[in-house]
N, C-alpha and C positions, 0 to 999 in steps of 0.2 A: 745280349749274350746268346750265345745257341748252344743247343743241348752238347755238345763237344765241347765247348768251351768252359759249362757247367761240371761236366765229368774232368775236365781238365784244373778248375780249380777245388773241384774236391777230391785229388789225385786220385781220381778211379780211371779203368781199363775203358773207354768209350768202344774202342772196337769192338772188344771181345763180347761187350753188352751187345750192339748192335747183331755180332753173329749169333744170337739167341732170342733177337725179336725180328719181327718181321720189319719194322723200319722204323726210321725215328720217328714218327710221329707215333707210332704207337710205346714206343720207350716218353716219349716228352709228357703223355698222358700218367701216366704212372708213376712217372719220376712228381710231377707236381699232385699227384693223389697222395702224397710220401707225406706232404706239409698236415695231411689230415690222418696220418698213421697216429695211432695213442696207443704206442709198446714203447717210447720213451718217456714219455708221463709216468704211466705206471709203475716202469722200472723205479724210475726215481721216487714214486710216493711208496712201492714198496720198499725200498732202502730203508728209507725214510720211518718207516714202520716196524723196520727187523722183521720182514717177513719174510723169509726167505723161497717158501713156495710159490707165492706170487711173483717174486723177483727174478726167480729162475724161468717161468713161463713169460712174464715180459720180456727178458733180456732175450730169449728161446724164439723168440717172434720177432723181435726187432732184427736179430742175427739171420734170418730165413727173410725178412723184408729187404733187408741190403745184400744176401747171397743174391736173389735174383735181380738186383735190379745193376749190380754191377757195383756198387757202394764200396767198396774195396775196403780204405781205410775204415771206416765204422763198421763196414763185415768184423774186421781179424777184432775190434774194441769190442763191439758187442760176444761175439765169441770168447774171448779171454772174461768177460765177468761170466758168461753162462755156465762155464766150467768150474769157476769157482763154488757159484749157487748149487750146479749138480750134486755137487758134491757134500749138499747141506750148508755151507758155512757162509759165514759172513767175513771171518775172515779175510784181507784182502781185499775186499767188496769196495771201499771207501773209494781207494788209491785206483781201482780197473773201473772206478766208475766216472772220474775225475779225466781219463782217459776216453769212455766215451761221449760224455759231455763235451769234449775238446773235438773229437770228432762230429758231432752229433751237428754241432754250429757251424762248424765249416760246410758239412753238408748242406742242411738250412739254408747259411747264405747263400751260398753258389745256385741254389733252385731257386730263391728268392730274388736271386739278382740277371733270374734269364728269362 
């Protein structure tokens, strides 16, 4: 699989990535540095803990690790739980995290399977 192909099964913009790196190989480096990102771990073990401070700097990190890297769909996931957290609550937190868990693996796969 090649790096478009990867961006294409985890419905991200490959181009628009490309117009903000100097070339793929330097996106394919980054994109596989992703499988060694831990802001989705912690997201989840803060949930997992009702912590909501830690949960809000995870999620705040994983949302800034997939704006730049072109992540699309787990960008707008992880944004929708960070907003929540901002805002103190946990509320909602379960159901916007179920969402980027669903994102989160399709990303995964698709790196894992290029």
């Amino acid at each position: 699989m090649t790096i478009k192909e990867c961006y294409d099964a985890m419905g991200a913009d490959y181009q628009n990535t490309l117009n903000r790196f100097p070339n793929e190989a330097f996106i394919k480096k980054f994109v596989l540095k992703f499988l060694d990102d831990n802001s989705y771990a912690n997201l989840k073990e803060a949930i997992a803990a009702g912590n909501v401070e830690e949960a809000f700097r995870a999620a705040h990190t994983l949302k800034g690790v997939c704006l730049n890297l072109g992540f699309d769909n787990l960008y707008k996931a992880s944004s929708a739980i960070t907003e929540i957290f901002r805002a103190g609550e946990l509320a909602g937190a379960k159901e916007a995290f179920e969402e980027v868990e669903k994102q989160y693996n399709i990303t995964v796969n698709a790196i894992k399977a290029m």
